[in-house]
C-alpha positions in Angstrom: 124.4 108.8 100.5 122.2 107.6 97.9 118.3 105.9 98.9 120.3 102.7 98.9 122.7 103.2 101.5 123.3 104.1 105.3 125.5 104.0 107.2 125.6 102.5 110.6 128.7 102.3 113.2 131.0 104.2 110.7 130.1 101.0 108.2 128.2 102.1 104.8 125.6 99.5 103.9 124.0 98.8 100.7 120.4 97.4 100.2 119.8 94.9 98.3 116.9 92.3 97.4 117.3 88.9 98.2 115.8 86.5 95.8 115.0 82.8 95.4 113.1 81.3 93.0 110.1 79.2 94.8 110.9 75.9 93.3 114.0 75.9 91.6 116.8 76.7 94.3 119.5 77.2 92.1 117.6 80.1 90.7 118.6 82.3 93.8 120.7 86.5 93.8 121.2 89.6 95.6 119.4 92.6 93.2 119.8 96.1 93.7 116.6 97.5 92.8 115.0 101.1 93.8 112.1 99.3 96.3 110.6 96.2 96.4 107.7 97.1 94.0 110.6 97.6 91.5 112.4 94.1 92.4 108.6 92.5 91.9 108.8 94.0 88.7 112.1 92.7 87.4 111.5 89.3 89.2 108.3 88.4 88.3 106.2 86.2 91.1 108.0 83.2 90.7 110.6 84.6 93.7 110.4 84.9 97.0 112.0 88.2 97.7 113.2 89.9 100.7 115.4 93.0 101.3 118.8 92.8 102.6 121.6 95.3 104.1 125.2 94.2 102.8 128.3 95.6 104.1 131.0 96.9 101.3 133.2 93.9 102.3 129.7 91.5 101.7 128.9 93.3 98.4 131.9 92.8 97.0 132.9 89.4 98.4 129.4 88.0 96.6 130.0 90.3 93.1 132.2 87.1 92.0 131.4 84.4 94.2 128.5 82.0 94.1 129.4 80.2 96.6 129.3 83.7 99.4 125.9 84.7 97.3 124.1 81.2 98.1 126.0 81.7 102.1 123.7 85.1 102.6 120.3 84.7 100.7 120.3 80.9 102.2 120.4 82.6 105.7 117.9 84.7 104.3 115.7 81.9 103.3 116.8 79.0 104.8 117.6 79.7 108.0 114.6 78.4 110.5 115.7 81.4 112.9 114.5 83.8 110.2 111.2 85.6 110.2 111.7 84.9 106.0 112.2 81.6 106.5 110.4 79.8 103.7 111.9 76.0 104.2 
C-alpha cells in the first residue's frame, strides 16, 4: 500500500483532492497529489480544496465521466450537510 491508499472493510481506497475553483464552478476535479501542500501547489489559491477517499469502483467511474466527477466534489462542496460546505 502506497501513502495514498488504505484499505478499509476489505475495500482499498485512494486519496484524492477535491477541487473547485471559487468562482468559476465549471472549473471543478479530483487530483491525486502527495499532501495537501502539494495540491496548493499545483492549484494555486483560486480553489477551494479538500481531501477525499475514493473507492476503486469511484476512481474509475469519475476517470471518464464528468458527469460522476461533478456528483462527488459537489457533495464535497455543495452539500449544506458538509463541514466543506462552501455554498
Amino acid at each position: 500500500m502506497t501513502r495514498n491508499e488504505r484499505m478499509i472493510g476489505g475495500n482499498i481506497q485512494r486519496r484524492r483532492f477535491a477541487y473547485l475553483h471559487k468562482r468559476d464552478r465549471d472549473r471543478f476535479g479530483l487530483l491525486e497529489a502527495v499532501d495537501y501542500q502539494n495540491a496548493r501547489d499545483h492549484l494555486g489559491s483560486g480553489f477551494y480544496i479538500r481531501q477525499t477517499w475514493l473507492t476503486l469502483e469511484e476512481e474509475h467511474a469519475q476517470a471518464f465521466d464528468r458527469d460522476r466527477r461533478w456528483n462527488i466534489v459537489s457533495s464535497i462542496f455543495l452539500n449544506p450537510a458538509s463541514v466543506a460546505f462552501v455554498g
